[in-house]
Jmol script that loads the backbone (N, CA, C; Angstrom):
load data "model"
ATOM      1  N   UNK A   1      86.737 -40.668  96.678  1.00  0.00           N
ATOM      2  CA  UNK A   1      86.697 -39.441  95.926  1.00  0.00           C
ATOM      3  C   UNK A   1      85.276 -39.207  95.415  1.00  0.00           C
ATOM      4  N   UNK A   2      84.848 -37.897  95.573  1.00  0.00           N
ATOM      5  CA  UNK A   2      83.509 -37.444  94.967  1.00  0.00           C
ATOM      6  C   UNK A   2      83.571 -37.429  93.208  1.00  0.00           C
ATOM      7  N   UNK A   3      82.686 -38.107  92.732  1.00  0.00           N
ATOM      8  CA  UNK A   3      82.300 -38.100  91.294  1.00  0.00           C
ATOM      9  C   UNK A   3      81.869 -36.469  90.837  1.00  0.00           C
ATOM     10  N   UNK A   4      80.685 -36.100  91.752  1.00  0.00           N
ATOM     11  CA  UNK A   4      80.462 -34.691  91.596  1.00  0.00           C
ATOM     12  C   UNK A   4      81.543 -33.737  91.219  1.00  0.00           C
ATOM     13  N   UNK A   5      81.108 -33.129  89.772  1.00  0.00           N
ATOM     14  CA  UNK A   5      82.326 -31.961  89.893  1.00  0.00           C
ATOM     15  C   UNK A   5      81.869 -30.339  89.770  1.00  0.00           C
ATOM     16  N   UNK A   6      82.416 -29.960  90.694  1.00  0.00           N
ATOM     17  CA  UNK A   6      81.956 -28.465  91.403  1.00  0.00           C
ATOM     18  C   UNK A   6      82.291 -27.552  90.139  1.00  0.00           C
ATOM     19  N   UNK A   7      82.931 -27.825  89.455  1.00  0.00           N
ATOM     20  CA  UNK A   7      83.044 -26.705  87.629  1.00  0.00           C
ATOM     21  C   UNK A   7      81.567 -26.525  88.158  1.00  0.00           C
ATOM     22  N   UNK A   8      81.144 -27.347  87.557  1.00  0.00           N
ATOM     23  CA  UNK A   8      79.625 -26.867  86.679  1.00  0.00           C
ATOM     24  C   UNK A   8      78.555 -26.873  87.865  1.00  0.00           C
ATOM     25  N   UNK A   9      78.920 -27.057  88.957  1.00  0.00           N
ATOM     26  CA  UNK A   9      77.350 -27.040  89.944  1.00  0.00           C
ATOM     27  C   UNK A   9      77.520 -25.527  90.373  1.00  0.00           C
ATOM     28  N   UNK A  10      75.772 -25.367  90.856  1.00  0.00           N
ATOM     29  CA  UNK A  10      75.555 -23.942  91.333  1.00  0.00           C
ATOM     30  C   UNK A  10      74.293 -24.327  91.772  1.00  0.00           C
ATOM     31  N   UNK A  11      75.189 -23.515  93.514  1.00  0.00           N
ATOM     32  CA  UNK A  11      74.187 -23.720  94.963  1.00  0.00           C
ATOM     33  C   UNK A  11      72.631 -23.414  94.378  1.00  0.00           C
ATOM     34  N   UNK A  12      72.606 -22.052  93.292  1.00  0.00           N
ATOM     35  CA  UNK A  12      71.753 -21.309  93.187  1.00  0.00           C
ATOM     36  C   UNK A  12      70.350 -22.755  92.603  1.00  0.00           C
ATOM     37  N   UNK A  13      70.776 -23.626  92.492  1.00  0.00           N
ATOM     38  CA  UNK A  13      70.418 -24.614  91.871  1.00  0.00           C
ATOM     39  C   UNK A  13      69.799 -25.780  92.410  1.00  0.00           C
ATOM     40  N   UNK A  14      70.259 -25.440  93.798  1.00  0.00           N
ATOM     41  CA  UNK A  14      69.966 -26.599  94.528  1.00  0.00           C
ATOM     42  C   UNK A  14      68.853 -26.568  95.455  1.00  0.00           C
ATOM     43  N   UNK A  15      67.518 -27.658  95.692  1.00  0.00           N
ATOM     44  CA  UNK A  15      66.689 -27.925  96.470  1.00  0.00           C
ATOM     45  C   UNK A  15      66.836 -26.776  97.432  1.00  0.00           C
ATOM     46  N   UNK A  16      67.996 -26.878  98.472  1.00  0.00           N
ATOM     47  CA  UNK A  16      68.511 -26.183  99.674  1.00  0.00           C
ATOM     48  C   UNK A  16      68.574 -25.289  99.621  1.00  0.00           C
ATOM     49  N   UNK A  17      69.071 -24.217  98.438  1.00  0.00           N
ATOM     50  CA  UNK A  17      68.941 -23.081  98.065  1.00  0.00           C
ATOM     51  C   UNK A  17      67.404 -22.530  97.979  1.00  0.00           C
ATOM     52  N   UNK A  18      66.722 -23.394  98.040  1.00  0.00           N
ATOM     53  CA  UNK A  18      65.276 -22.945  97.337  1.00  0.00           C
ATOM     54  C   UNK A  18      64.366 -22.877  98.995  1.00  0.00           C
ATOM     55  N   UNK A  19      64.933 -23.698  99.618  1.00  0.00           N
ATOM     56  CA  UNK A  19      64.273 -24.024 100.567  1.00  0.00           C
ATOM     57  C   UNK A  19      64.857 -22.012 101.733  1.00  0.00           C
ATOM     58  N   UNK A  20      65.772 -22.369 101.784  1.00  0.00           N
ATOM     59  CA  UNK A  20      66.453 -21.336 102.444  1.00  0.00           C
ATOM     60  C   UNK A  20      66.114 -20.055 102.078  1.00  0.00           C
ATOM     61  N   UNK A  21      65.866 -19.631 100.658  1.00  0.00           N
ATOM     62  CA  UNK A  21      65.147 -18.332  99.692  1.00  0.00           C
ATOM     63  C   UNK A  21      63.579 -18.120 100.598  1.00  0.00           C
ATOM     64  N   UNK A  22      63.161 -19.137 100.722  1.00  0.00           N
ATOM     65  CA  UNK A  22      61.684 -19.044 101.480  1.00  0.00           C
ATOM     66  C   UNK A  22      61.460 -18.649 103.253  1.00  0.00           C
ATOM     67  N   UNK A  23      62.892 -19.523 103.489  1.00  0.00           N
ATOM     68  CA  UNK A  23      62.221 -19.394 104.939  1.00  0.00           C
ATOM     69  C   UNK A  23      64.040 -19.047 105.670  1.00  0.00           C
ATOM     70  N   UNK A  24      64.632 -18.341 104.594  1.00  0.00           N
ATOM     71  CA  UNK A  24      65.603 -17.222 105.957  1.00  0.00           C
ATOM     72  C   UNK A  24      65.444 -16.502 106.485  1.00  0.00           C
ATOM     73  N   UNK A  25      66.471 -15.128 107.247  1.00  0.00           N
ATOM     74  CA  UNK A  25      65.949 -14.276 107.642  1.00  0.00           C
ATOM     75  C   UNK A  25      65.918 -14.529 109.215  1.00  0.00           C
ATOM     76  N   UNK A  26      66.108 -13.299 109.957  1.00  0.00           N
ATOM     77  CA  UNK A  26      65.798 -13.142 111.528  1.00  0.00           C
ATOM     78  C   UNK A  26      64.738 -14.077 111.498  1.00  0.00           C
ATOM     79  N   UNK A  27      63.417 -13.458 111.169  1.00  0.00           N
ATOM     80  CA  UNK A  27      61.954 -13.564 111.825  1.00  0.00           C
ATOM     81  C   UNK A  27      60.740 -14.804 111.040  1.00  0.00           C
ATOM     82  N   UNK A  28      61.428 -15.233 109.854  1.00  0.00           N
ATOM     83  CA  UNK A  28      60.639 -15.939 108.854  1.00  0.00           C
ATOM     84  C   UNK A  28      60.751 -17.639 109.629  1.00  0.00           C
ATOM     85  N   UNK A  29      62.133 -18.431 110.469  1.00  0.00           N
ATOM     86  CA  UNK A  29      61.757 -19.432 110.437  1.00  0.00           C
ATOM     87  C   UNK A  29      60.843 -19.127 111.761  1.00  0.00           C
ATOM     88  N   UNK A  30      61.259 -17.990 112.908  1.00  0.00           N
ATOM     89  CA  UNK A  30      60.590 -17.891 114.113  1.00  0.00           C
ATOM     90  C   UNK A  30      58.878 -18.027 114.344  1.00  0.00           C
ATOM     91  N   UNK A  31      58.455 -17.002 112.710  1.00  0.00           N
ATOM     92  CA  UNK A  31      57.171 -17.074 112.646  1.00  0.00           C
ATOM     93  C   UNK A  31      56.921 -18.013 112.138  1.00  0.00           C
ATOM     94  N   UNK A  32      57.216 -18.930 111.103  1.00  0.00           N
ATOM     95  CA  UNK A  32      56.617 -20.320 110.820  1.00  0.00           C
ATOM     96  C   UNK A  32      56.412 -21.451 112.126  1.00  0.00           C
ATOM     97  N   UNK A  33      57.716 -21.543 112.581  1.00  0.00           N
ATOM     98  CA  UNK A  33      57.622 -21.791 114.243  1.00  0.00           C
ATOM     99  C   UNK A  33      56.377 -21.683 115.438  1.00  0.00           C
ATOM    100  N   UNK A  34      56.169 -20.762 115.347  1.00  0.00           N
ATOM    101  CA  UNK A  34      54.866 -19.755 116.095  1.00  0.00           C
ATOM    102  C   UNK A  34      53.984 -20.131 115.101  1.00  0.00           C
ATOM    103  N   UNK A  35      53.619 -20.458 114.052  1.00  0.00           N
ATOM    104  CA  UNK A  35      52.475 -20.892 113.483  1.00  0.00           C
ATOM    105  C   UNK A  35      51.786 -22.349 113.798  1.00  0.00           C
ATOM    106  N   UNK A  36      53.218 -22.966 113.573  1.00  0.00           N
ATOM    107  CA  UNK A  36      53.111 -24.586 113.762  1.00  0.00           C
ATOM    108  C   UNK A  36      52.775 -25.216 115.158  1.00  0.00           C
ATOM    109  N   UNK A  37      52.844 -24.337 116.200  1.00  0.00           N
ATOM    110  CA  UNK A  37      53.060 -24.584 117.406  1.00  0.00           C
ATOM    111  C   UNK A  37      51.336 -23.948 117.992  1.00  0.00           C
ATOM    112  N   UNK A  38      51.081 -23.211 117.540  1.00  0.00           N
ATOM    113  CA  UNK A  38      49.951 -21.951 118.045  1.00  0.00           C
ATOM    114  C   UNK A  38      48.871 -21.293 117.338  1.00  0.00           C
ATOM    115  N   UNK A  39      49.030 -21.940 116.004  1.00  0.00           N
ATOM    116  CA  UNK A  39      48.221 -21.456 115.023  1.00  0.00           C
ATOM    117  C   UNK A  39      46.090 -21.549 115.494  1.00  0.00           C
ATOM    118  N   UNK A  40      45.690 -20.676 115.133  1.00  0.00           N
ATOM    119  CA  UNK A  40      46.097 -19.342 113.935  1.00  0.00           C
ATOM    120  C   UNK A  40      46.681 -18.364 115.187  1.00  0.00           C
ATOM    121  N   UNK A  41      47.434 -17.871 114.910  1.00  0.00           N
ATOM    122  CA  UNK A  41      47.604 -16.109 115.254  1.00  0.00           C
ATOM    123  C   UNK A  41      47.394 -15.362 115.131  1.00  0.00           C
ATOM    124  N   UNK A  42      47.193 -14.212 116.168  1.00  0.00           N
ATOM    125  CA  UNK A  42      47.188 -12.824 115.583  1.00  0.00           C
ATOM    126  C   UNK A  42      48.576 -12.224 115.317  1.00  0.00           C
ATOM    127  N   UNK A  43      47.661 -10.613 114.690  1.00  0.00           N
ATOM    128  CA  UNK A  43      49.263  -9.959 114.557  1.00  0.00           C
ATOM    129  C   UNK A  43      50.112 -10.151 115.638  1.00  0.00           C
ATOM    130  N   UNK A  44      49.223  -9.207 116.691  1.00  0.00           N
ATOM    131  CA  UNK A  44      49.825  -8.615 117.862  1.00  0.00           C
ATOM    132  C   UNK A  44      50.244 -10.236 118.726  1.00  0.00           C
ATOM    133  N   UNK A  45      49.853 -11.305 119.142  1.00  0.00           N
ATOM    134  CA  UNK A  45      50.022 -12.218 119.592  1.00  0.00           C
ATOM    135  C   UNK A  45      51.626 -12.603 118.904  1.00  0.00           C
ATOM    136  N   UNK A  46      51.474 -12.494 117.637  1.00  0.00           N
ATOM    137  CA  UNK A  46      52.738 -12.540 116.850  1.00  0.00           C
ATOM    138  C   UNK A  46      53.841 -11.665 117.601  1.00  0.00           C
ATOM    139  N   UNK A  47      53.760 -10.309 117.661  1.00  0.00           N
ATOM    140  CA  UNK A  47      54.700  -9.550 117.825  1.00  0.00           C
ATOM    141  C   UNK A  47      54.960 -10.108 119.213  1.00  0.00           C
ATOM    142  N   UNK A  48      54.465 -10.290 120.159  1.00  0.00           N
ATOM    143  CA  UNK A  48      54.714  -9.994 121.386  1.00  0.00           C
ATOM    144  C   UNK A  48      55.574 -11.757 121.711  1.00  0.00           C
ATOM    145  N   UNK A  49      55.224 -12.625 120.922  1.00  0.00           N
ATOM    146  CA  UNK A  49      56.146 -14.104 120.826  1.00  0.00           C
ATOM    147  C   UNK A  49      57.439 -13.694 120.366  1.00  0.00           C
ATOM    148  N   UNK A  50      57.520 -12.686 118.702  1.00  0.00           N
ATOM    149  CA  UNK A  50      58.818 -12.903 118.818  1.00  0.00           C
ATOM    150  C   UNK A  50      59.475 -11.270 119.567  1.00  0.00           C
ATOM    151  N   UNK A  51      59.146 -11.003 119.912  1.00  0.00           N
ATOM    152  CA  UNK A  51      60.060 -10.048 121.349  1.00  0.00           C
ATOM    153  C   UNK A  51      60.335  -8.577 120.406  1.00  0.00           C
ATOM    154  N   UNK A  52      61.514  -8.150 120.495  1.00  0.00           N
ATOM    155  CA  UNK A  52      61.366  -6.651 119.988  1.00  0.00           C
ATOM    156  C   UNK A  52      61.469  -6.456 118.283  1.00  0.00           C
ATOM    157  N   UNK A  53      60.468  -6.515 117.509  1.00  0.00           N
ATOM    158  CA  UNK A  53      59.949  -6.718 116.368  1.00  0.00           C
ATOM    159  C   UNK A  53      58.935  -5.396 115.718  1.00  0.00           C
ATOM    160  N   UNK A  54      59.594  -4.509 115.323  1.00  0.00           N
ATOM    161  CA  UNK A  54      58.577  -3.529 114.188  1.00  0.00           C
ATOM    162  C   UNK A  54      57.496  -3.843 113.630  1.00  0.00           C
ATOM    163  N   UNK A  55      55.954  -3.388 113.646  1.00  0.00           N
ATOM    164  CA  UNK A  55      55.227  -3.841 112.748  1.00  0.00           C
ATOM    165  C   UNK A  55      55.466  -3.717 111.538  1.00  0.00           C
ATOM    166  N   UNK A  56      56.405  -2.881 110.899  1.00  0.00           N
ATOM    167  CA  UNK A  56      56.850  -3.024 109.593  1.00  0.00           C
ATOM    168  C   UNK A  56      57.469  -3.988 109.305  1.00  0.00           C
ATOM    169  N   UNK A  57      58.518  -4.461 110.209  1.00  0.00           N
ATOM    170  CA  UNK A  57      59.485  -5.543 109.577  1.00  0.00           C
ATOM    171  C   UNK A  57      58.230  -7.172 109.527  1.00  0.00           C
ATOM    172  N   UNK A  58      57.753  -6.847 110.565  1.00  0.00           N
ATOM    173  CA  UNK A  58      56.866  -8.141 111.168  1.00  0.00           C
ATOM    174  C   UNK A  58      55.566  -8.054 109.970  1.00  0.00           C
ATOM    175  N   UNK A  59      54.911  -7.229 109.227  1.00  0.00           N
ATOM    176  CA  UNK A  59      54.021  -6.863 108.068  1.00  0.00           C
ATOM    177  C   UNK A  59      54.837  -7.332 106.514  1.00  0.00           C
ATOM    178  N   UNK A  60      56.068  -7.417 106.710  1.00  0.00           N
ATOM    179  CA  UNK A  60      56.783  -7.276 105.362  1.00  0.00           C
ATOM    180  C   UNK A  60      57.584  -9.126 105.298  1.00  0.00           C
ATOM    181  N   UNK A  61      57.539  -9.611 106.821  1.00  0.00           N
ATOM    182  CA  UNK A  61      57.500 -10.237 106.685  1.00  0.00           C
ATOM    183  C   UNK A  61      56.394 -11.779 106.722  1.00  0.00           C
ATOM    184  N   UNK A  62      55.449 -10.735 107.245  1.00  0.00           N
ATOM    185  CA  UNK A  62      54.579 -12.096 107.255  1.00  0.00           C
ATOM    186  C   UNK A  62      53.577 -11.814 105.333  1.00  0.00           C
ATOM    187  N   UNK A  63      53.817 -10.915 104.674  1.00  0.00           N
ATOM    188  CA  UNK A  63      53.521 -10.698 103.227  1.00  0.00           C
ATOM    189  C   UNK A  63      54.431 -11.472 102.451  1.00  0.00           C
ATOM    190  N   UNK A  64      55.521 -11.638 102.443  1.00  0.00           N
ATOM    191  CA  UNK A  64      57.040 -12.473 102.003  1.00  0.00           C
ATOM    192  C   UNK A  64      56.243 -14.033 102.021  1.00  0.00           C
ATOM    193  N   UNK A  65      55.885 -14.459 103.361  1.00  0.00           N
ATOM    194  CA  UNK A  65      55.498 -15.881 103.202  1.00  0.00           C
ATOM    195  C   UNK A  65      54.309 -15.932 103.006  1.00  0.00           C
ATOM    196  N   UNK A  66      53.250 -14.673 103.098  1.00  0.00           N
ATOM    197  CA  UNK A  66      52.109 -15.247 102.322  1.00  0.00           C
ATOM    198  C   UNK A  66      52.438 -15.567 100.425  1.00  0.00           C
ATOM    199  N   UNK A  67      52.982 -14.254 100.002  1.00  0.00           N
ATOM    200  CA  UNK A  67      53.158 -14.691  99.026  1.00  0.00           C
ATOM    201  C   UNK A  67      53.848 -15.822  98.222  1.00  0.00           C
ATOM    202  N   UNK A  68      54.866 -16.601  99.377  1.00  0.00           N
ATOM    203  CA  UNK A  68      55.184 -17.865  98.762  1.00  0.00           C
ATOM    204  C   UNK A  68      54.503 -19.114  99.384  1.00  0.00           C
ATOM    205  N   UNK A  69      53.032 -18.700  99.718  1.00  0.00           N
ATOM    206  CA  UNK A  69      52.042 -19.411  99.673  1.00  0.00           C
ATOM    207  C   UNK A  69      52.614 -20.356 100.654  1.00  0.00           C
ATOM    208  N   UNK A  70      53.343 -20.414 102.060  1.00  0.00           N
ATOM    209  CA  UNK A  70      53.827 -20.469 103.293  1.00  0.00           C
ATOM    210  C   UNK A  70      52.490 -20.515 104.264  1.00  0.00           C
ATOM    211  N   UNK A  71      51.622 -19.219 104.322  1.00  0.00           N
ATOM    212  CA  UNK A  71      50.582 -18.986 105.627  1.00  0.00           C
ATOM    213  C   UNK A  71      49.516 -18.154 104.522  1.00  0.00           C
ATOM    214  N   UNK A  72      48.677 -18.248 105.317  1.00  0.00           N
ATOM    215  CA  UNK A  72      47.066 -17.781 104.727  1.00  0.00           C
ATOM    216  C   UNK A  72      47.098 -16.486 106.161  1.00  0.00           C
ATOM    217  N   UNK A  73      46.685 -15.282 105.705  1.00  0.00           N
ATOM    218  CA  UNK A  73      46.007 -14.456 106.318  1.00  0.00           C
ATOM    219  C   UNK A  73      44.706 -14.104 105.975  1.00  0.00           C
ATOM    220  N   UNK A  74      44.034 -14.788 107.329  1.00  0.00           N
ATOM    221  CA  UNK A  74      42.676 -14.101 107.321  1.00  0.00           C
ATOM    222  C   UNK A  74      41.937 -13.040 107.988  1.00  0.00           C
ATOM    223  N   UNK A  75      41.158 -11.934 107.143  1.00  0.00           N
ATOM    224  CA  UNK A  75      41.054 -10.739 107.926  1.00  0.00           C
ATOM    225  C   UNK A  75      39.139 -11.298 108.284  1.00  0.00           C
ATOM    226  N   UNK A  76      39.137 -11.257 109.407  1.00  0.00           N
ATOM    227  CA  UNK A  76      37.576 -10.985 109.890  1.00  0.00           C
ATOM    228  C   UNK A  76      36.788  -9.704 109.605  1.00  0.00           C
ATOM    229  N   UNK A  77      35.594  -9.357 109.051  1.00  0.00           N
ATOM    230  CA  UNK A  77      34.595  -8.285 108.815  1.00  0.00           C
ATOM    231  C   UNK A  77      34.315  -7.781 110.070  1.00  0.00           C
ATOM    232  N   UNK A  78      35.174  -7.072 110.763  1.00  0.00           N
ATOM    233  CA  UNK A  78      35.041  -6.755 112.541  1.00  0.00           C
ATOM    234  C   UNK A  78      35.310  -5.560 112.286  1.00  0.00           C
ATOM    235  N   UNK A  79      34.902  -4.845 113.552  1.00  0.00           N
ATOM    236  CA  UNK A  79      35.013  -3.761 114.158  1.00  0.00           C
ATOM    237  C   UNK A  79      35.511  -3.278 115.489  1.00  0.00           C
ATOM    238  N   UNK A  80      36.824  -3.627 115.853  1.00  0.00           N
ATOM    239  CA  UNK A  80      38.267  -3.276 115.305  1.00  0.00           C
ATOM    240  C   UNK A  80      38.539  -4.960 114.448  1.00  0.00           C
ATOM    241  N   UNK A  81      39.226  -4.580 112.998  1.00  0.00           N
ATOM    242  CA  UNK A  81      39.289  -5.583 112.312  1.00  0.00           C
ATOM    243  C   UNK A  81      40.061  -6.366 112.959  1.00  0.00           C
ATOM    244  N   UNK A  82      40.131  -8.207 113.065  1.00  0.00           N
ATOM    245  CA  UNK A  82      40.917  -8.740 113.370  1.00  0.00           C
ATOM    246  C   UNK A  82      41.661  -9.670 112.045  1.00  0.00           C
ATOM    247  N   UNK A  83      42.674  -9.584 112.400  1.00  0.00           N
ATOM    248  CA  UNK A  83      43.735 -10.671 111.153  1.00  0.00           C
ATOM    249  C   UNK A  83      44.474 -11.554 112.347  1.00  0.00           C
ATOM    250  N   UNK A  84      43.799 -13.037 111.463  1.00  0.00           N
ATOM    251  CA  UNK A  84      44.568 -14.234 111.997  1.00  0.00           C
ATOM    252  C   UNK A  84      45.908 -14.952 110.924  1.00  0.00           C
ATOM    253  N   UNK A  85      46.660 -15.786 111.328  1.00  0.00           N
ATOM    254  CA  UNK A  85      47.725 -15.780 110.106  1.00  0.00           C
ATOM    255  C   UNK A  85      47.527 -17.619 111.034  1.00  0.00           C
ATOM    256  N   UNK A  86      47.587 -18.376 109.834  1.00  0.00           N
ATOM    257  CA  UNK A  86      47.973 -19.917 109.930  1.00  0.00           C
ATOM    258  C   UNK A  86      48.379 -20.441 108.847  1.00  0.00           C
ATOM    259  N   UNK A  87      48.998 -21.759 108.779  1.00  0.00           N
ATOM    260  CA  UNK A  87      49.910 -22.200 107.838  1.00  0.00           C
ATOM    261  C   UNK A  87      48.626 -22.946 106.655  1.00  0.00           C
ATOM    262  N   UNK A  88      49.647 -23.124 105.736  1.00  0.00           N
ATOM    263  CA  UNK A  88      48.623 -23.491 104.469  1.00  0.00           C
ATOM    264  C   UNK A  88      49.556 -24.971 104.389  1.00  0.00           C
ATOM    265  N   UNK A  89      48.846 -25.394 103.385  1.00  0.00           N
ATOM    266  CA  UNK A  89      48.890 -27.296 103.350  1.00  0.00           C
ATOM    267  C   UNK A  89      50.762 -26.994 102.846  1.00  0.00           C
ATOM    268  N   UNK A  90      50.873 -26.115 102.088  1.00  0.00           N
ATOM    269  CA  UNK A  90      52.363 -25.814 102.176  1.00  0.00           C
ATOM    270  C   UNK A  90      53.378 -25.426 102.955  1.00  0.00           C
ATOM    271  N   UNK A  91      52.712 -24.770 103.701  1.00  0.00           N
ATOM    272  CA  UNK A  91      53.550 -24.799 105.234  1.00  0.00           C
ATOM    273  C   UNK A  91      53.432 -25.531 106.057  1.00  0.00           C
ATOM    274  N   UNK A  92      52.364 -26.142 106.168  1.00  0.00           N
ATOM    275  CA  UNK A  92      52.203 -27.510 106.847  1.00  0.00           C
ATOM    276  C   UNK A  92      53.364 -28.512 106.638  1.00  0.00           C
ATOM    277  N   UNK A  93      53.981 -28.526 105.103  1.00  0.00           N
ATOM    278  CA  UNK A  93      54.829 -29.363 104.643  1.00  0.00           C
ATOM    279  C   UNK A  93      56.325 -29.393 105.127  1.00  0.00           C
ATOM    280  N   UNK A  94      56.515 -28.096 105.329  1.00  0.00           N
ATOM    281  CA  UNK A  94      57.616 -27.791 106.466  1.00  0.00           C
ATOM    282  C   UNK A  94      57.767 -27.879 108.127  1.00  0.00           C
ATOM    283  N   UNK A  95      56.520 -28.495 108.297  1.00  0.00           N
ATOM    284  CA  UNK A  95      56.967 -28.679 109.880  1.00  0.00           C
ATOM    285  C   UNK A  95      57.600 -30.112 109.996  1.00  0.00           C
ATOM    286  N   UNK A  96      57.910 -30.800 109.836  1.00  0.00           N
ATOM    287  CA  UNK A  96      58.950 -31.856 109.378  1.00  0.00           C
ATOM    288  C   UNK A  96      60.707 -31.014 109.363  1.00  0.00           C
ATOM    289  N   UNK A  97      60.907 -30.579 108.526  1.00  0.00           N
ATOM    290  CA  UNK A  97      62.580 -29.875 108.287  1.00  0.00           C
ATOM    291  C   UNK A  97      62.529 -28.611 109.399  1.00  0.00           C
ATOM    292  N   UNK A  98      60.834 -28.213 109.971  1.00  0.00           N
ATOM    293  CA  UNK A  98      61.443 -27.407 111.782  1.00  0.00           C
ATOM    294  C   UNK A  98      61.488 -28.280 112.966  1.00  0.00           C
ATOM    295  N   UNK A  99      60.992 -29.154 112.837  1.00  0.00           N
ATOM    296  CA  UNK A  99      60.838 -30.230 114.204  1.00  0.00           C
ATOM    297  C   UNK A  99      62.359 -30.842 114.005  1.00  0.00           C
ATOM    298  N   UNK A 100      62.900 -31.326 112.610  1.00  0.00           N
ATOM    299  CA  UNK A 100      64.217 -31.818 112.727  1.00  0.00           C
ATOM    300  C   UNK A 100      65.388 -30.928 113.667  1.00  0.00           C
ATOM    301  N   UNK A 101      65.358 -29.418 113.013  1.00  0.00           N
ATOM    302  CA  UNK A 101      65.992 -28.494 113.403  1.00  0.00           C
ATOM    303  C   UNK A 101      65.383 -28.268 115.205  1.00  0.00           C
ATOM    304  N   UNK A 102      64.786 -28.451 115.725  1.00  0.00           N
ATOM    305  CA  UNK A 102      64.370 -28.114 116.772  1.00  0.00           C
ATOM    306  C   UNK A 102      64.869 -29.644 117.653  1.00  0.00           C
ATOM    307  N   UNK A 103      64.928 -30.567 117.027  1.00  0.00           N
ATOM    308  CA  UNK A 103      65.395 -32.084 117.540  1.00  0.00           C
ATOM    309  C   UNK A 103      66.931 -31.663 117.589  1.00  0.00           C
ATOM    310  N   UNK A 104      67.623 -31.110 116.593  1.00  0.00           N
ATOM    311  CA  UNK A 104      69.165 -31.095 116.729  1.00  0.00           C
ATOM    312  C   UNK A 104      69.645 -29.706 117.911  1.00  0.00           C
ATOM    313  N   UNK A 105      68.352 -28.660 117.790  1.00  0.00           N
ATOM    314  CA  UNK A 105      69.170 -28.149 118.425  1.00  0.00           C
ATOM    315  C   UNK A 105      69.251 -28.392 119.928  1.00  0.00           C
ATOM    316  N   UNK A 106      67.504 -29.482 120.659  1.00  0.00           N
ATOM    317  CA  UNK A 106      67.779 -29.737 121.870  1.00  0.00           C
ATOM    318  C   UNK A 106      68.492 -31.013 122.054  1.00  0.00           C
ATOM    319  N   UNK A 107      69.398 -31.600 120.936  1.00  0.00           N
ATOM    320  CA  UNK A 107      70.570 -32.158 121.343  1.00  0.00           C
ATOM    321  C   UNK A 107      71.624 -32.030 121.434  1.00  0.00           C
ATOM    322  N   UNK A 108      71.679 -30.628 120.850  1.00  0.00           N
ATOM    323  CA  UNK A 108      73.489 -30.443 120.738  1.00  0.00           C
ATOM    324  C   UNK A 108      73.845 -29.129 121.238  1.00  0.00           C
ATOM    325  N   UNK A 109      72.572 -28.338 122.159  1.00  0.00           N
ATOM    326  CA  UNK A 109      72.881 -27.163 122.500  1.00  0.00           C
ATOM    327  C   UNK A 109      73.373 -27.389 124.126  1.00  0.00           C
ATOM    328  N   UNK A 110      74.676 -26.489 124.216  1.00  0.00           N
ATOM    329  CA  UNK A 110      75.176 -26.614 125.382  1.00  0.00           C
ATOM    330  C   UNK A 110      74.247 -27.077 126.671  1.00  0.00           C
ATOM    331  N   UNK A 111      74.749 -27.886 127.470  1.00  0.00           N
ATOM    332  CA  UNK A 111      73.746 -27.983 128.733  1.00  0.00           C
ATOM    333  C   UNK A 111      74.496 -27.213 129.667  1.00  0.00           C
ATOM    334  N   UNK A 112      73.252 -26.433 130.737  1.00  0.00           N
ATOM    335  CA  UNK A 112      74.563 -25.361 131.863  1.00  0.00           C
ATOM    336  C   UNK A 112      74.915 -26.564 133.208  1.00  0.00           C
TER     337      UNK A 112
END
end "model"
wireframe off; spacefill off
backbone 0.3
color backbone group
């Protein structure tokens, strides 16, 4: 029998909850993914990895994880400007809990 008693716990509370607030969503673990793998990126290099993607949704979301200090965007002083996006020592910290997820899923995803 579990000691834990569910009265008083709340998910909202938990590590997992916190972790998941940062990096759910369609496009948020895909682009951390694409960072860890390919970094730095561009926008457009971005869009065209994850497939049919809005620059709005793809702008709103790569602002979401800058601001939880996830990826660094850097804009170059160019002419046409370029913006690269790579992970910060904090997103760095998560490629560990995507490599796990990427280990389970090429073990347990159907073989044809």
């Amino acid at each position: 029998m579990n000691d834990k008693n569910i009265e008083q716990a709340r998910f909202q509370d938990t590590g997992y909850s916190y972790t998941l607030s940062l990096i759910s969503g369609k496009y948020k673990p895909v682009i951390l993914y694409c960072l860890m793998e390919y970094e730095p990126v561009r926008f457009k290099q971005m869009q065209r990895y994850l497939g049919k993607v809005a620059d709005k949704t793809l702008s709103a979301n790569l602002r979401e994880l800058e601001r939880d200090g996830l990826i660094l965007r850097h804009m170059y002083p160019e002419i046409p400007p370029r913006v690269e996006y790579s992970l910060t020592e904090r997103g760095h910290s998560l490629v560990e809990v995507l490599d796990k997820l990427c280990d389970w899923g090429l073990t347990n995803r159907p073989r044809p």
